[in-house]
Each structure stands twice: as C-alpha cells, then as structure tokens.
MIFITOR-845901 format. One line per field, with one value per residue (C-alpha): residue number from 1; x, y, z; residue in one letter. Coordinates in steps of 0.5 Angstrom, whole numbers, plus 500, padded with zeros to 3 digits. Example, Ala and Ser with C-alpha at 12.3 -4.5 7.8 and 13.67 -1.06 7.14 Angstrom:
% MIFITOR-845901
resi: [1;2];
c1: [525;527];
c2: [491;498];
c3: [516;514];
resn: [a;s];
% end
This chain:
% MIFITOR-845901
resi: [1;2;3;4;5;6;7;8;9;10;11;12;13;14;15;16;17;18;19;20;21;22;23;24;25;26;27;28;29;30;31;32;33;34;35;36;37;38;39;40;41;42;43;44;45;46;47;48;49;50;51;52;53;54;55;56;57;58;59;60;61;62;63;64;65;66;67;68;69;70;71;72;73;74;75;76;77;78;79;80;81;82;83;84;85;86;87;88;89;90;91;92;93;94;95;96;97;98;99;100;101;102;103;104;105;106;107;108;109;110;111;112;113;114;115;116;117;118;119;120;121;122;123;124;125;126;127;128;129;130;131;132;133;134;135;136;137;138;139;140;141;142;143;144;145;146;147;148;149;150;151;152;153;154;155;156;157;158;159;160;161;162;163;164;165;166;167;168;169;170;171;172;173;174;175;176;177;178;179;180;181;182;183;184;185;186;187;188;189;190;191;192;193;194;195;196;197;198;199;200;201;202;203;204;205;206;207;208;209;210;211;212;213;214;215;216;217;218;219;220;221;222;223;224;225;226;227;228;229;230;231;232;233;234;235;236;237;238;239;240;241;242;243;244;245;246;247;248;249;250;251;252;253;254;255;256;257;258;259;260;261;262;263;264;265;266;267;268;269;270;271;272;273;274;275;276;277;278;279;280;281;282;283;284;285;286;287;288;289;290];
c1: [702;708;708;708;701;698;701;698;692;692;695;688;684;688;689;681;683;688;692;693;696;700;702;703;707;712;709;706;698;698;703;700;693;696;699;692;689;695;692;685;686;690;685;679;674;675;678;675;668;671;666;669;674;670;673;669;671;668;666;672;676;675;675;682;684;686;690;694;695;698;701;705;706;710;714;716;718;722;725;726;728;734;736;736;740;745;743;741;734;730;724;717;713;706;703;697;694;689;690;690;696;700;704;704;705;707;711;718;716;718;724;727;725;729;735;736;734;735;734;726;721;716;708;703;695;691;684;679;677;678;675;678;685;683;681;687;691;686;686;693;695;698;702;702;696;696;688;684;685;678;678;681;677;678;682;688;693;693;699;697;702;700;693;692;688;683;683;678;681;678;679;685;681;678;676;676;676;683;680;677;671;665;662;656;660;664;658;654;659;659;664;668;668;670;664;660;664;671;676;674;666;666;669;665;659;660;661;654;651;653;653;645;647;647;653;651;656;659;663;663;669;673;679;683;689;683;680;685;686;678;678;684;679;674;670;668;671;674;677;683;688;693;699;694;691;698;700;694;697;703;699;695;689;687;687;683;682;676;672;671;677;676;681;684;688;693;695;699;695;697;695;697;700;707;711;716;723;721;715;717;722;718;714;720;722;716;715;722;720;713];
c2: [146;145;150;143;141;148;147;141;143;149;145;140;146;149;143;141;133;129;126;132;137;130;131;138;138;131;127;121;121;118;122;127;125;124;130;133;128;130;138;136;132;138;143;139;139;137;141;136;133;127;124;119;123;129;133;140;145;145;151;150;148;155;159;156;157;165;165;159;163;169;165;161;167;171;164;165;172;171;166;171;177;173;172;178;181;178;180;173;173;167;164;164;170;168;175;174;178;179;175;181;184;178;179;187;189;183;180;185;187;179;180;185;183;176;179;183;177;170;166;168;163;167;164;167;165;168;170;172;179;184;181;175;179;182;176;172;178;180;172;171;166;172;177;182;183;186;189;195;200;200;192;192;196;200;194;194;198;200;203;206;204;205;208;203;205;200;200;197;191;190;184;186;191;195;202;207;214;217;221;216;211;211;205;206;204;199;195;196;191;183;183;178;178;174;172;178;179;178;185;187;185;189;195;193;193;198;203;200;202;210;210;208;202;194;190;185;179;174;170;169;165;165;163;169;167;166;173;175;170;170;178;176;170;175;174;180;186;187;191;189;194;198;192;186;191;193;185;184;190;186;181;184;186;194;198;205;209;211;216;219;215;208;208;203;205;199;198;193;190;188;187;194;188;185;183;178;182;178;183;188;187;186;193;197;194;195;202;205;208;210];
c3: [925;920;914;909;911;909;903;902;903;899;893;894;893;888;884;886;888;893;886;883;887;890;883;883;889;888;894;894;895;902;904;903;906;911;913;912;916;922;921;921;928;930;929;931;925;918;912;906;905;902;897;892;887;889;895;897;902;909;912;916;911;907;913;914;907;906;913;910;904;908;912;906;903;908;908;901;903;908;904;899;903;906;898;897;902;898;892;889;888;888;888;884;882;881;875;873;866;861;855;851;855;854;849;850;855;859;856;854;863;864;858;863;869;867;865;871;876;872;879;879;876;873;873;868;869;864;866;861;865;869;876;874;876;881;885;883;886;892;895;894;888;884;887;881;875;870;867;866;872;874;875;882;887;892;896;891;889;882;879;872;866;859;855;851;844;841;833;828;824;818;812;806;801;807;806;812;811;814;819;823;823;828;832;828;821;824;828;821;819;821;827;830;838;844;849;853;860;857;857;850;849;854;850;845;849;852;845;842;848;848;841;840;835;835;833;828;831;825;829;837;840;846;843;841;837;832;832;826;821;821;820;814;812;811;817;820;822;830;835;837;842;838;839;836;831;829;828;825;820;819;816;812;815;815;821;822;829;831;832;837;839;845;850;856;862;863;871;875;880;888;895;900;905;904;897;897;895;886;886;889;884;877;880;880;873;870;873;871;865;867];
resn: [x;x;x;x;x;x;x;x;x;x;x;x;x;x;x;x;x;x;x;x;x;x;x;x;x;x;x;x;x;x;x;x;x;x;x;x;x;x;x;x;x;x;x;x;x;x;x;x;x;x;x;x;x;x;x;x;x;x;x;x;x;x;x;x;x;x;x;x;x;x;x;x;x;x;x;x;x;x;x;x;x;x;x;x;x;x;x;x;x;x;x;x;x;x;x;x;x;x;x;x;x;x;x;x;x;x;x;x;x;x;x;x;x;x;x;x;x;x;x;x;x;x;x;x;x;x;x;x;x;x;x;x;x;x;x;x;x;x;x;x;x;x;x;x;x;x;x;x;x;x;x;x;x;x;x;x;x;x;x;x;x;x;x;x;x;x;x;x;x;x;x;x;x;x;x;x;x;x;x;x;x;x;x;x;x;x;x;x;x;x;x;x;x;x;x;x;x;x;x;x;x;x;x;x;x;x;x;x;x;x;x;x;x;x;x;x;x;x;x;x;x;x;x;x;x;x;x;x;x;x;x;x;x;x;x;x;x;x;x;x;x;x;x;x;x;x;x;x;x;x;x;x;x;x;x;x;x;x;x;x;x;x;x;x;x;x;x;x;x;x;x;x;x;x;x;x;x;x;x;x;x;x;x;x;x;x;x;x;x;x];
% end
C-alpha cells in the first residue's frame, strides 16, 4: 500500500469522481484508476461502486476513508516537522471558517501568520454553519476552524478567541434611540436574513424566540455579500456582527446595539491528536494576543 493510491482515493471521494480529482491532482485519469484498482486488489474488496459517472463509497470504501485521512495527514506531518526543524515551514494549511468571519477575524490571522511563514500555502473553505466547521476539522479535511465556540462538541478543542457583539444595521435615515434597540423594534420592521440553519439566522432565531415576537422576513438570501447593499437599498433592516456592521456604518448604513445586548463567542477549532508543525504555528499566532 504505497501513500499515493491513498491519496488518489481520497481525492475521488473528495472531488466526487475519477476526472475530477485527476484534475485536482495533475495525473492522468488512467493513472489514477489504476493505482485504486492496484489498492483494491491488494485489500481484497472494492472501494467505488463505479456506476457510469456516478461513483459512490462502498461500505469498505468508507470504512477505509477516515484511516486514510490519518494516515495521509501524519505524512504531511512528518514531512512538515523535518521542515521545521530547520525553520523553513512548509507545506499546506487547510483552515476552515464561518463566512462571516472570513474577513474578521480570519483574514488579519492569515495576514500574520503569512508574514512569519511565507513558505505555507494556506487554504480557506467557507461552510455556511457551525456544525459544517466542526465536521471539516473532526474528519480531517481541515486542520483548524474557526466558528461559535458551542459548534464543536466535547471531541474538539475549542480555544475561545474573541466575543463578538451582533448589531441592528438599518437603511440610511434610520432612527434608534442611543440607549439601544430591543429585538422586539428591530423584528417589527421588515428584515434581511440568510437561510434558517446558517450561523446568524441562528442568532436571529434564536433572539424572536426568547423575546416572544416574529420576525417579518423581507428579503431571505443566502449570499451575504448582498445583505448590506440591500440594507442601504432599503430593503430591510439586519443583524450583522460588530465588523460587518461597522463597514455597513462606513457605507452609510445606521447602526445601533441592542438592548439587551446579543453576544458570540468566537473559537478556534481542532482535533486533540497530532498537528502538523504550520498548525501548531497558526494556533500560536492566532492566540499571541489572547
């Protein structure tokens, strides 16, 4: 069993098909069927039901995948730890993140972390909820997550990071009173909000229940690069965390706390078990000021 045909198979199921992950890994397709076939007669059983395009786990197949996940992941370390022992780190970094803390608090992380290891290629996938993060970091396709600090169970390990405070955003001309503006106000006003199950419908919802009231929905969309200009469009009001609604504010949008206020606390996201020399790294730069 040689490290490649591993990574060929979880190339397929990651990819979803035999032409894409050749694609994804620089190999031609019967190359890389054929080093799966060398596995499979190796192991004795089939991984793929191979149907047409359509190629789906057998039962073997996903018993074998999360060993193989391991297995190619203590490689990368081992690679990486020899790297590091002369203090050129390299390799490849799998983050994962919610999309709201994309750009903050994630992205200035990335920056520093760039600046001291420039050797590191450093991947970012954007699930649309807590449990999506969660899971990315616990099957091993990404090393650290970033989410709400609840979203990862009692089989990771959550490193508390920042509270992040959820604000109203409203259209230009908005009145609030200073003190602050109740759930009850802001849901009595037409709103903007992603799909339920997303990290801030979740907030949302959850905030309509405890206060009693129900939000009348305006606008429902899950892209939320669109949130703010629909807000500035007039559209609806939101509730965005504080660094989305502060460059709402900057762009003309008004802003008020609520009262009583709405909070999330922000965590990074791993396994218990070994980390390659770049995560330990990101950890250590994203927790030097915390």
């Amino acid at each position: 069993m040689e490290l490649r045909q591993l990574e060929y198979v979880l190339a397929v199921v990651d990819a979803g098909g035999f032409t894409r992950a050749a694609h994804a890994l620089a190999v031609t397709q019967p190359s890389l069927s054929q080093g799966i076939r060398t596995l499979e007669r190796e192991l004795g059983v089939e991984l793929f039901h191979r149907l047409g395009r359509t190629v789906t786990l057998t039962s073997a197949g996903e018993a074998f995948v999360g060993p193989a996940r391991e297995t190619v992941h203590a490689a990368a370390a081992a690679r990486d730890a020899v790297a590091a022992v002369t203090e050129v780190l390299t390799g490849t970094l799998d983050l994962v993140a919610l999309p709201t803390l994309a750009a903050e608090p994630l992205a200035p992380l990335v920056g520093r972390f760039r600046g001291a290891y420039p050797g590191v290629r450093v991947r970012v996938a954007e699930p649309e909820d807590g449990v999506e993060v969660a899971a990315l970091v616990r099957s091993g396709r990404a090393e650290v997550g970033l989410a709400d600090a609840g979203a990862g169970g009692d089989d990771l390990v959550a490193y508390p990071l920042l509270t992040q405070e959820i604000l109203a955003v409203g259209p230009p001309g908005t009145h609030w009173p200073r003190a602050g503006v109740s759930i009850a106000e802001i849901v009595a006003s037409p709103l903007v909000a992603t799909p339920p199950g997303t990290s801030t419908r979740r907030l949302l919802d959850e905030a309509v229940t405890a206060a009693g009231v129900e939000p009348v929905l305006a606008v429902e969309l899950s892209q939320r690069d669109a949130i703010v200009p629909l807000v500035l469009a007039g559209a609806g009001h939101a509730l965005l965390p504080a660094p989305l609604a502060d460059d709402a504010a900057a762009r003309g949008a008004v802003i008020a706390r609520l009262d009583p206020p709405i909070t999330r606390v922000i965590a990074l996201l791993h396994r218990s078990g070994t980390l390659s020399p770049a995560a330990h790294a990101f950890l250590r730069v994203a927790t030097a000021d915390t």
